[in-house]
N, C-alpha and C positions, 0 to 999 in steps of 0.2 A: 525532580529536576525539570527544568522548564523545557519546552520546547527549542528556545533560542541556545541554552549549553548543550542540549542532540546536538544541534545544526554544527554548534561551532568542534564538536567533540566529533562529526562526521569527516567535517572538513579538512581538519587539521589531518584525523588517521589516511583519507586519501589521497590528500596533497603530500605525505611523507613515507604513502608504501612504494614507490619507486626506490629509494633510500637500499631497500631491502639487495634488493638485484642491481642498483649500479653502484658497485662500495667506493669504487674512483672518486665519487663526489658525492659521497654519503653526507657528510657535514656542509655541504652548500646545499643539496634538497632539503634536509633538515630544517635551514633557516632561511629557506624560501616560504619552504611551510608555515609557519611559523610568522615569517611577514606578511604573507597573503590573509592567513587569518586576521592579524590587526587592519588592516588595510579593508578586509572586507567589515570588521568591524567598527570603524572609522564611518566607512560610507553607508551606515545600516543596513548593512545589507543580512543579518539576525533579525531582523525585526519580522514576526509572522505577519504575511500574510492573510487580509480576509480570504481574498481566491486562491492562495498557492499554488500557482501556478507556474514551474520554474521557468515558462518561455517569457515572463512577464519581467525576469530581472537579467536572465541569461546574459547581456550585450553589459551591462554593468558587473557584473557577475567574474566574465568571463577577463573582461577587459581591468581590473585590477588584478586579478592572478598572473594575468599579463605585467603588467607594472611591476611586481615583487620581480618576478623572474628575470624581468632586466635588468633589473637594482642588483640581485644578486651575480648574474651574469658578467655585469660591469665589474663589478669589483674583485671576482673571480681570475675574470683578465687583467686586471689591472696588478694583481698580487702574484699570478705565474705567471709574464708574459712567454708568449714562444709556447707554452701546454697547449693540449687540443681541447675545445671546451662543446666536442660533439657530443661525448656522454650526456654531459648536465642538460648541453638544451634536448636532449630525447627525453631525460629524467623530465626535466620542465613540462617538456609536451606531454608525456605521460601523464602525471601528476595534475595536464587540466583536463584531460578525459576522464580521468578517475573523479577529478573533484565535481564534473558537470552532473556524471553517471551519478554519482553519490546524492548532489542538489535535486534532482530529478526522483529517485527513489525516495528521498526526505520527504519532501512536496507530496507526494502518493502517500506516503506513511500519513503525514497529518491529514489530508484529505480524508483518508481511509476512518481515521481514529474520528473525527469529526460527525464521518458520517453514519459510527455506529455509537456514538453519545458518549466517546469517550472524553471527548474534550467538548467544555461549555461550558463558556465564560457567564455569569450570570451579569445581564445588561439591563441598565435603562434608557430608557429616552424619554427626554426632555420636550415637551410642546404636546400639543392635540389637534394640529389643524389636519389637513389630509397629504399631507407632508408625512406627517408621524406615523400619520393611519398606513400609509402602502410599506414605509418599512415597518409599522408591526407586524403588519402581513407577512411578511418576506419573513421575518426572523422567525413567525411563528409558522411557519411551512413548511423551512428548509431549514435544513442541519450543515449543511457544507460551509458556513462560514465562523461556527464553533460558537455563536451567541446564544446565551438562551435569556428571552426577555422574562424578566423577573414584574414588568408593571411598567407605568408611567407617572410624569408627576406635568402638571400645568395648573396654571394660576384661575383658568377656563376648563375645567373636566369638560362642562356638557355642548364647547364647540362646537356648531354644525359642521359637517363635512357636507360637500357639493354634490347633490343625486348624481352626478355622472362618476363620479368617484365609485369606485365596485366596493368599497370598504369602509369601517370606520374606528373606532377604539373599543366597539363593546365585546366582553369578554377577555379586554387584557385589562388588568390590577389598576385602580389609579393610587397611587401611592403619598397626594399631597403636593402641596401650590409648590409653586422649584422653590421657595426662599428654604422649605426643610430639605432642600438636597443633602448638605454634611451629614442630617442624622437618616436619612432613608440609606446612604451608603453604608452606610457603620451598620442598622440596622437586618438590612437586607445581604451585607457580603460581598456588594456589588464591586465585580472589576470591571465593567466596562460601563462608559456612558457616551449614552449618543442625543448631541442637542438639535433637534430637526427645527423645525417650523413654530417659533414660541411669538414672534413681534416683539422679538427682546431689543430694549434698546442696543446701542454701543458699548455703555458702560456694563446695562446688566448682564450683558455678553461675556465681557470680559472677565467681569466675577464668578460666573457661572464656570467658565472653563478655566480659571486659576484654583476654584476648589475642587472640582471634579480632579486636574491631576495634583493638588496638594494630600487628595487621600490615595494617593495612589491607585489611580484609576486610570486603565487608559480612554482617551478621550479621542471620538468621532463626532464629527462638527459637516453637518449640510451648509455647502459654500452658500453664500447669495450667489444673483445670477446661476446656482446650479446649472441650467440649463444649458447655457452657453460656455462653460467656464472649460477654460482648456485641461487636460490630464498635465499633472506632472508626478514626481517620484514620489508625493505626500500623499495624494491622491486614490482611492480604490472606489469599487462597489459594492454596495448593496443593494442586490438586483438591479436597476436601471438608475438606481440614484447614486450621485458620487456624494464620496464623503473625505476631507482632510483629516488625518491620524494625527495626535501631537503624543507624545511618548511622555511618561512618567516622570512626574519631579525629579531633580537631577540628584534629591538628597537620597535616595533611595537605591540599591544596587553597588555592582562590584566599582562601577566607576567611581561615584560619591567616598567610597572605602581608599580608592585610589588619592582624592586628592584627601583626606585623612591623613593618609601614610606623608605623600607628599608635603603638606602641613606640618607634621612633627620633624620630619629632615629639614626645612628651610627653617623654622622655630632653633632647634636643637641646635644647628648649625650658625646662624644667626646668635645668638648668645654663645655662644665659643666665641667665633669671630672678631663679633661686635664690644665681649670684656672688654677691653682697654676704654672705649668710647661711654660703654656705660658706668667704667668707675669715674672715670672723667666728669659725665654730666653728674653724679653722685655728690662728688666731692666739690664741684663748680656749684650744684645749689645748696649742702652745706655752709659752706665760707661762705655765698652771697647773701642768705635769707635765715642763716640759722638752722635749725632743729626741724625735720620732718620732711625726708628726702622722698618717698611717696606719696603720693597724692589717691585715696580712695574713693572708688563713688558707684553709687548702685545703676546701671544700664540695662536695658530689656535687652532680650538675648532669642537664641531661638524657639520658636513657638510659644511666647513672650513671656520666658522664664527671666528671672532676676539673676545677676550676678556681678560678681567686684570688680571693675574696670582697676586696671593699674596707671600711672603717668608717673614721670617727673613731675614732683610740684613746679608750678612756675608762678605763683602767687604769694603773696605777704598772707592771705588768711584765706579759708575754705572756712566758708558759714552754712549753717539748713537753707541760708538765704539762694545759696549758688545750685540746688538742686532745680528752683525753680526762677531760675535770672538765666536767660541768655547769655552767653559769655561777648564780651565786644571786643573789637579791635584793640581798642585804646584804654581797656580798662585799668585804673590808677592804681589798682595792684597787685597787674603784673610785674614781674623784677627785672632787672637787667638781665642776669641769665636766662629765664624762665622766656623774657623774650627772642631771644636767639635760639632757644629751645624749641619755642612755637615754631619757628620762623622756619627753622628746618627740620619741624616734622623729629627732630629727638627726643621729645618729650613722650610720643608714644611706645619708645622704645621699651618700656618694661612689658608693657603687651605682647611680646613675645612668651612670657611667662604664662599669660591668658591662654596663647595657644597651644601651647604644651599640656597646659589641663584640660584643654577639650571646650573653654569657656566660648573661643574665639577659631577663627581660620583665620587665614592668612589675606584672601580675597575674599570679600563680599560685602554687604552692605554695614557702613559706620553703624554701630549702637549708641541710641540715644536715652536720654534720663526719663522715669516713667512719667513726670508730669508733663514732658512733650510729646511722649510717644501718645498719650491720650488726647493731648489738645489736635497733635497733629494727623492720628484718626479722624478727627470728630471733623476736619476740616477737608481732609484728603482721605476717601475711603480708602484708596487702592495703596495709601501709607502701608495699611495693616499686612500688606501681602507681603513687604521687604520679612517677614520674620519668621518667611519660612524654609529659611537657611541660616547656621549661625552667623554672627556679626563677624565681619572683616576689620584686620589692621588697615588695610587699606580699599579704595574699593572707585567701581569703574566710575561712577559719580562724582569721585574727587578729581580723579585723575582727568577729567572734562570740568574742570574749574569750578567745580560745587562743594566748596569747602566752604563750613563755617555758614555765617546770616547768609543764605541762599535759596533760593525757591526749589521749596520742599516739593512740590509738584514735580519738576523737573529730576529733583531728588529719586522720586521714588519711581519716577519711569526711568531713569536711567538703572536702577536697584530692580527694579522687578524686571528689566530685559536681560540685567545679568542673572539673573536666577532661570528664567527660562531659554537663555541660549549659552549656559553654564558649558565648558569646555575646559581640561587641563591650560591647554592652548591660551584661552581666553586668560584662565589666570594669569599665566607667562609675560602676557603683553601688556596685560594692568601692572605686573611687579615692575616689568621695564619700565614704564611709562613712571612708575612712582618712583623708581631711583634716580632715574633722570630729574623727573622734578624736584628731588632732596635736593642733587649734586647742581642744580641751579638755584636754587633758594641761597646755597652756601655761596655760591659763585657771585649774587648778588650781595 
């Protein structure tokens, strides 16, 4: 079990032993508990630590345990008015001395464990100027921040670093130019990567830290401006250097599992509901077009696996031609129904059934046919990165007016900001945004 289920398996038992000795309001400390834990894993506040040090989160810490307790406070009074509600708030008060005293002992537990090699993430880092060099040093000296450098990789091994510099890279591993990053991770084990000082452009930045957390890695990134750059919550050290954390593909963990689950209730629920609308378009493209109420077709998928797209047909004929023709606006044959189908987004309603199988979610990025997803690689590197989460029925791209002939560019930064600032939440406000725009298509 990882360190962050300790944290939250500490939290929860000290936030809910007051519970024990005040029974008066045993089931409201209960579901204090209970809140504060989401609440504090909301604001990551589970995420380790390089220094663990609990004065360092304490004031964030302290102040959402505070937030639950009002929440449940309010609503305590709200439900018995005229009861004395002095038990609960001493249980409250309690409940955050216990949980500080508990954050505090944690913090010492992992420091402790770190510092005798029980914990050691096996790390690289990326670059070789003397950037790289002072944190090899650091990792390779001290143990307190649980890294153990396994090598480096740069495009330059034999870099000078500057006489004045006390250090340099000989005697740690070089492991290969960055472009073999994916397979040095695979190969070495590696969970953590740190990209110091490379002269990476923009873009090869950007690739570099979308594979490092695509293999599930966590990823430490040396700011520009380092020197000057203000602290905030993303922020830590290694030794004198600050580094920004970016957390784990969002397909990874109990969260991902969560919108899984989520995914099958609005799927499952959606076809219940939605029967009537789907015998309806059923039977409207029968009578209009005849014979072949599905519409099949092969879409790249996640980690750019193949699979059967469903639709309403809205066409006179599906030829091998249409695998590789854009579809247009005003194409001569689409049908009258099939039109009104496009038009409000009905036609992709059998994709629900996608979802159900696991083919598809609900939010994330449209699936396209493989002889676009290659052209539109070959044209847009950062294309390639939408596929590493499955394809969405709908998704934050459309719902910002990029449906259909639209700049794939635009496409896929709006598709790779949703995959890396992926939220339950986030989805919530894409489904809204996409119902709204059905029930205005129909309105028009």
């Amino acid at each position: 079990m990882s360190s962050t289920y300790w944290m939250i398996l500490l939290d929860l038992t000290c936030l809910a032993l007051p519970a024990i000795w005040i029974s008066d309001h045993r089931n409201a400390l209960l579901v204090e508990a209970m809140l504060a834990v989401l609440i504090l894993r909301a604001g990551d506040l589970y995420r380790p630590r390089l220094q663990a040090f609990a004065l360092d989160e304490l004031p964030s810490y302290i102040g959402r345990i505070v937030v639950a307790g009002g929440i449940v406070s309010t609503f305590s009074a709200l439900r018995h008015q005229g009861a004395s509600l002095v038990g609960l708030l001493d249980g409250s008060a309690e409940a955050l001395l216990l949980a500080c005293g508990g954050r505090i002992l944690g913090n010492f537990a992992i420091r402790w464990a770190r510092a005798h090699g029980l914990v050691a993430h096996s790390t690289l880092v990326v670059g070789s100027g003397p950037l790289a060099a002072r944190l090899a040093r650091t990792l390779s000296t001290t143990r307190r921040y649980g890294l153990h450098l396994v090598g480096y990789l740069a495009n330059d091994p034999l870099l000078e670093v500057p006489v004045e510099d006390s250090t340099d890279l000989t005697g740690v591993p070089y492991l290969g130019v960055v472009s073999s990053l994916p397979g040095v991770i695979s190969s070495t084990g590696a969970e953590v990567v740190l990209i110091a000082d490379g002269g990476f452009s923009e873009q090869n930045l950007t690739a570099l830290a979308r594979t490092a957390i695509g293999s599930q890695c966590d990823l430490f990134l040396v700011p520009r401006l380092h020197e000057v750059a203000r602290q905030n919550p993303a922020t830590e050290l290694i030794g004198a250097v600050p580094v920004v954390r970016f957390g784990h593909s969002p397909r990874y963990g109990m969260s991902w599992k969560c919108k899984r689950a989520f995914d099958l209730c609005v799927a499952t629920a959606g076809l219940v509901l939605l029967a009537p609308v789907l015998v309806a378009c059923a039977v409207a493209t029968r009578l209009d077009s005849g014979p072949g109420i599905l519409f099949r077709q092969t879409r790249v998928g996640r980690d750019g696996r193949y699979f059967e797209i469903l639709k309403f047909r809205t066409m006179t004929a599906s030829t091998e031609e249409a695998d590789t023709t854009w579809n247009i606006r005003h194409d001569m044959r689409v049908t009258r129904v099939g039109r009104f189908l496009r038009k409000t987004s009905l036609d992709e309603l059998p994709q629900l059934w996608n979802i159900v199988r696991g083919d598809m979610t609900v939010v994330g990025p449209r699936p396209e046919r493989p002889f676009f997803v290659e052209k539109f690689t070959a044209e847009e590197p950062v294309y390639a990165f939408r596929h590493r989460v499955p394809s969405g029925l709908t998704g934050l791209a459309q719902v910002n007016g990029l449906r259909g002939d639209t700049s794939v560019a635009e496409r896929s930064q709006f598709d790779n900001f949703y995959i890396e600032n992926w939220s339950l939440w986030l989805d919530l406000k894409v489904i809204f945004r996409t119902v709204i725009e059905v029930l205005g298509a129909r309105g028009g």
